[in-house]
N, C-alpha and C positions, 0 to 999 in steps of 0.2 A: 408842611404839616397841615396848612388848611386846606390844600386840594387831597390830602387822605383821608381826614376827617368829612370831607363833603363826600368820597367814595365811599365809605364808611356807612353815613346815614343814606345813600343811594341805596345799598346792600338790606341794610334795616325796614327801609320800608319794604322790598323786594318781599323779606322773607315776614314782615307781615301781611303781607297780601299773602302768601303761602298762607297763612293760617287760617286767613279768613276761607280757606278753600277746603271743600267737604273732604276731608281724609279717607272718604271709599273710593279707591278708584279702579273696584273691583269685584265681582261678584254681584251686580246689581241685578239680582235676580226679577226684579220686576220689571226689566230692561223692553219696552215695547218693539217688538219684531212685527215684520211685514213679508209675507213670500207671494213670489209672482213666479209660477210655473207657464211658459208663453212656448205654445205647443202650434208648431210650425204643420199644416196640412197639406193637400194638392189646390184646393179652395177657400179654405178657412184658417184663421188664425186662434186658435182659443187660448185664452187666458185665464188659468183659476189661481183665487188670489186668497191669503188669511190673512185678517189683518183685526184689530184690536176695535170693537165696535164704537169707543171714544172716538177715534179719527175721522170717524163714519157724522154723528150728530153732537161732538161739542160744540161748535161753533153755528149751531141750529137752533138757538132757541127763539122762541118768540117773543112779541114785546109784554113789559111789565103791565098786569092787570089790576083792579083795586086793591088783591090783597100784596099788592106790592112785588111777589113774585113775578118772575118771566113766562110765557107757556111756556109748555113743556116742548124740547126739538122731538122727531118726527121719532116715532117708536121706543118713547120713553115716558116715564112718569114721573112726576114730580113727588118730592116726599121731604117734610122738614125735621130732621132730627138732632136734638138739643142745639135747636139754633141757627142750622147748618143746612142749609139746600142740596138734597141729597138728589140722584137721578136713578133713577130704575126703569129698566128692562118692562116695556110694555110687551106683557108675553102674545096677548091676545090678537094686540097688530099683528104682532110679527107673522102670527101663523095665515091669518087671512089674505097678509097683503107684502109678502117674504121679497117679491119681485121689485115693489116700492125702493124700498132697501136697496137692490141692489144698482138701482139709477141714480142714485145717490153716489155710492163710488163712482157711476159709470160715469157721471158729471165732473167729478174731480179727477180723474184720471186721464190722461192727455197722451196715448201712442201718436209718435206723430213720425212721418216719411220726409224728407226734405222741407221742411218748416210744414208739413200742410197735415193738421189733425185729422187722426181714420174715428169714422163713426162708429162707436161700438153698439151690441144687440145685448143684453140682458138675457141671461138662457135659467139661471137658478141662483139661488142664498138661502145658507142654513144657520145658524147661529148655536152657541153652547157655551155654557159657564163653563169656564177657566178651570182645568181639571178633568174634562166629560168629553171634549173635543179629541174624536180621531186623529191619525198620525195622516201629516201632509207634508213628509220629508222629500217625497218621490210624487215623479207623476203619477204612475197607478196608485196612490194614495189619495191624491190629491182628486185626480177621476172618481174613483170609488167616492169619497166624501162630498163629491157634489152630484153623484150620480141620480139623484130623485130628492124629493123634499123630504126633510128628517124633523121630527116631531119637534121643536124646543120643550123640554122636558125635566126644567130643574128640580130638585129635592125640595125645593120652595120656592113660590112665584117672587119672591121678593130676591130679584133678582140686580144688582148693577151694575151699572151699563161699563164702570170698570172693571170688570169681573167678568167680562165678556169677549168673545173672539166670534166673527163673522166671516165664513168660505162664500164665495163668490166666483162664479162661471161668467164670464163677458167673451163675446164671439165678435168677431173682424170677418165681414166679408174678404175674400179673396186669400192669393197667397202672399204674403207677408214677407219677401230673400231682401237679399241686403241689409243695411243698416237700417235702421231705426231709434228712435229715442223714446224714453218714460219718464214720465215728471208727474207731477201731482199739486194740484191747483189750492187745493185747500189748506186756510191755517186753524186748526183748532185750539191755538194756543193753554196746551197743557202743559203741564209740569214735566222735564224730561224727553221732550219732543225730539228736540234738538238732537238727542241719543239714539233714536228710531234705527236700528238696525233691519235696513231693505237689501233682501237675499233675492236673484233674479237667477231663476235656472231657466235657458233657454234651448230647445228642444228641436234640433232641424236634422231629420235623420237620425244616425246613428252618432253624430256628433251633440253633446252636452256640454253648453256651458256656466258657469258659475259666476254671479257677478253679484259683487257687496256693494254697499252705500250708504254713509250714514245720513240721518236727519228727513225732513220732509220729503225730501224729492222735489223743493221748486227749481233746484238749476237739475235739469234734464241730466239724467241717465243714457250713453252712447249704445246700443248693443249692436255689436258687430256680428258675433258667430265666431272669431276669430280667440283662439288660445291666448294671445297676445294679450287682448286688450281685455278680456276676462280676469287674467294673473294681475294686470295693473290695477285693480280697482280691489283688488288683496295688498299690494304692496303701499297702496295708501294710504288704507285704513293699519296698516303696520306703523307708518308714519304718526299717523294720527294716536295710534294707541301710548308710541312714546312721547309724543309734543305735547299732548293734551292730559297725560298721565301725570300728575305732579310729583308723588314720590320716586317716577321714572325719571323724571329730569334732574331733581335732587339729587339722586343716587349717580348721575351722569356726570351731574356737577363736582360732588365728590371724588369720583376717579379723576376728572380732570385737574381738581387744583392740588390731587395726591399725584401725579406724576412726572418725574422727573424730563422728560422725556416723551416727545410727541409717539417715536415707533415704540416707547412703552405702555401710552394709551392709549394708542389703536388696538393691541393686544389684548388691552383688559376690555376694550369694549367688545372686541369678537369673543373672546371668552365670553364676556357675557349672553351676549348672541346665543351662542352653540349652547349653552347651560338652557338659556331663555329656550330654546329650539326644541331640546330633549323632552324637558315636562311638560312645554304645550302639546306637542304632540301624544305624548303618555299620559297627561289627564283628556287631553281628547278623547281618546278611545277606549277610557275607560278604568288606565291602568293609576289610582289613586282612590285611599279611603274615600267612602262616600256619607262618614260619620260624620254628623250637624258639627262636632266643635272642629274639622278639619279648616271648612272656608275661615272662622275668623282667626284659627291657628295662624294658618299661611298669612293671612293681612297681620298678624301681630307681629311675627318674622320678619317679615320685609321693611313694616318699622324699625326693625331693631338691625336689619341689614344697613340702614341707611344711618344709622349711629355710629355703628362700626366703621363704613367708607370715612365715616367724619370725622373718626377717632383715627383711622390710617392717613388722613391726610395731614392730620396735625403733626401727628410723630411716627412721619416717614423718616426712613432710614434714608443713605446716599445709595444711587441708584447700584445695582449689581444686575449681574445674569441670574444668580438663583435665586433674590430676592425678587426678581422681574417674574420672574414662574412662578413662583409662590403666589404671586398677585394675580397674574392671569389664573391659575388655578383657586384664589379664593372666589374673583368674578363672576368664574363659572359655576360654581357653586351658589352663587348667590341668585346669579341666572336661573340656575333651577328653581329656587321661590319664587323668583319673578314670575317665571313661565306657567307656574299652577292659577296665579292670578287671573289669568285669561281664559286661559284652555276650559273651563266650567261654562263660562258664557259663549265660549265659539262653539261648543260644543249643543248647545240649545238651537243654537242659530243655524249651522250648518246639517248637523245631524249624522252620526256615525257613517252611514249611509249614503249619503249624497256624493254628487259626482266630481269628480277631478277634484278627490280632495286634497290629496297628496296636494295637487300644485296649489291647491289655495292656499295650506297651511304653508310651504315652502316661500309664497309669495309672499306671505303675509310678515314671517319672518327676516325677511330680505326688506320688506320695510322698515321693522325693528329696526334690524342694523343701519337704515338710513335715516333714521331719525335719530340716532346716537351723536351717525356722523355729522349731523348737522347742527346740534346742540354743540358738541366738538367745535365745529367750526367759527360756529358766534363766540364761543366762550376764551379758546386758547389762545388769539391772539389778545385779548387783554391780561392773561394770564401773565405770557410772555413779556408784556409791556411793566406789568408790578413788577417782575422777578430780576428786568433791569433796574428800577429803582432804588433805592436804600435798602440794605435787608428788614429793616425793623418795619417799613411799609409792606413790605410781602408778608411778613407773619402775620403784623396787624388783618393785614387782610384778609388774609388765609386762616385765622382763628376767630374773625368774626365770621364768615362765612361756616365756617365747620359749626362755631357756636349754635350758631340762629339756624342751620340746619336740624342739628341733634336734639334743640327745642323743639320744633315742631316735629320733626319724628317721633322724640318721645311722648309728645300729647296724642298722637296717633296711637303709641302703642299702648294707651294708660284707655283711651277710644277702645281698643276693639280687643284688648284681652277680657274686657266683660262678656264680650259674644264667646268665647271659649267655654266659657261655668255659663252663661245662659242654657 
């Protein structure tokens, strides 16, 4: 009795740490994005690059003066509003001294060949509030947008500097074949860094490939040219989507302590897969309302999907064949909510358009599934190990976990059914 009591408050802390964890884990539409289009020549290597002008001079400021503020970092102003040190958009620099700017990334930015960093040349930078910036899903987009210097031109100079996106042209002498690595030196430590979604199209020939990455970029980025290793850096960030997803894991958890049976929840988890597979793909390209109450709709659903797993796990039936289909066919269904959750945000980051995307998404989702299975794998053997012990330990267990689940689901869905009537 006291080592189930001590499992017991294991479980409890567990699922209050769940709580203390932000219940969006989806939609975050201010998600900072980074694309580097690295266009392979007979001589040259060019690089053009968007990336979020915060990354560029947060971690720029100068030291504190008598009135106690910091300078201002390099192409900004300072401005204090109720209170609060605000940073804006020095429009003025920018236009006279655009080039500045752009050695700034060149400095944090590290291509490098066999350990040895290539020196890059600065050729242009435009800048543009959030909203105003041309389309840089494609390389002739991305070409076009850096083809000459472009006015900074906001509807008000009071411009800041989060509210901002910076294109950038950086040139590599020589030709550039084989492998190579990208990483980035700088920490600006912002709010959400960590999230940084870096899109890498590399362009050698008539061969494009596509390669993901979350977060700064200080462990180096591999670019091969190789299909291979482009799909693996999709099938990570799949991983990563279900590990680091909390109401993912929850909902996995629940299949897990509701099945009777291991080749029963492998089922439900591929059901969920192929459900998860369908509407990312069908919000990807489009095919989904794009009414403001849909996003917090689908995040209120999936709270309420993960009530349900938690309600099926308490008062499961004894296992059958049609009972077992019935479940893989609810999974998959609920897969389909799941999948709208991402498809929005992949969809920013990759762009209808862009290349090899079939295999990105296919990769991406093949990570799904392997992050299911690996939660799977931690979880079921001690699943196993309760359900030889006393039965009244298995329920006990099994109904605090489903409990302290459907709490925090449901403070998620009490969360984000406001956004529905907002």
């Amino acid at each position: 009795m006291r080592h189930q009591l001590v499992r017991l408050t294991i479980l409890l802390v567990l699922a209050m740490t769940f709580v203390g964890t932000s219940a969006l884990a989806h939609f975050k539409l201010n998600q900072n994005v980074r694309i580097f289009h690295v266009v392979h020549g007979l001589d040259a290597t060019d690089v053009y690059i968007r990336t979020p002008m915060a990354y560029l001079v947060a971690d720029k400021l100068g030291p504190v003066g008598p009135d106690g503020l910091p300078a201002p970092a390099p192409f900004t102003i300072n401005r204090v509003e109720d209170g609060v040190l605000m940073h804006l958009v020095d429009a003025d620099m920018f236009r006279k001294e655009r080039l500045n700017l752009a050695d700034i990334l060149a400095d944090d930015l590290v291509f490098a060949v066999d350990e040895r960093r290539l020196i890059p040349a600065t050729v242009m930078a435009n800048a543009y509030p959030i909203g105003t910036e041309p389309g840089f899903a494609t390389k002739d987009e991305a070409t076009l947008a850096l083809s000459g210097p472009k006015t900074f031109s906001p509807s008000s100079e009071d411009v800041y500097v989060g509210d901002t996106v910076v294109d950038i042209h950086i040139r590599f002498v020589g030709k550039l074949d084989g492998t190579y690595e990208i990483s980035m030196s700088a920490n600006p430590e912002l709010d959400g860094q960590d999230e940084t979604a870096n899109l890498v199209l590399d362009y050698r020939g008539d061969k494009i490939r596509t390669y993901r990455a979350t977060g700064l970029l200080h462990s180096p980025i591999e670019i091969s040219g190789a299909a291979t290793s482009a799909a693996i850096t999709f099938v990570i960030e799949g991983i990563r989507h279900i590990i680091e997803g909390i109401d993912h894991v929850l909902f996995v958890l629940c299949m897990v302590i509701g099945a009777a049976t291991l080749p029963a929840l492998l089922l439900r988890v591929t059901g969920f897969t192929l459900g998860h597979t369908v509407t990312l793909i069908a919000g990807f390209f489009g095919f989904a309302p794009s009414a403001p109450w849909f996003i917090p709709a689908v995040e209120t659903a999936i709270a309420l999907t993960i009530i349900l797993a938690a309600a099926d796990a308490v008062f499961q039936r004894p296992e059958r064949a049609q009972s077992n289909t019935a479940a893989v066919t609810v999974t998959a269904a609920i897969g389909l909510l799941h999948g709208f959750g991402f498809s929005f945000m992949l969809r920013n980051i990759l762009q209808v358009d862009a290349t090899n995307v079939w295999q990105s998404l296919l990769a991406f989702n093949l990570g799904v599934e392997l992050g299911q299975l690996f939660i799977v794998a931690m979880v079921w053997p001690l699943v196993v190990f309760l359900r030889r012990m006393p039965p009244k330990v298995w329920i006990g267990a099994r109904g605090v976990v489903a409990v302290s689940v459907s709490v925090i689901a449901m403070i998620w869905a009490f969360e984000r059914i406001s956004g529905v009537f907002a």
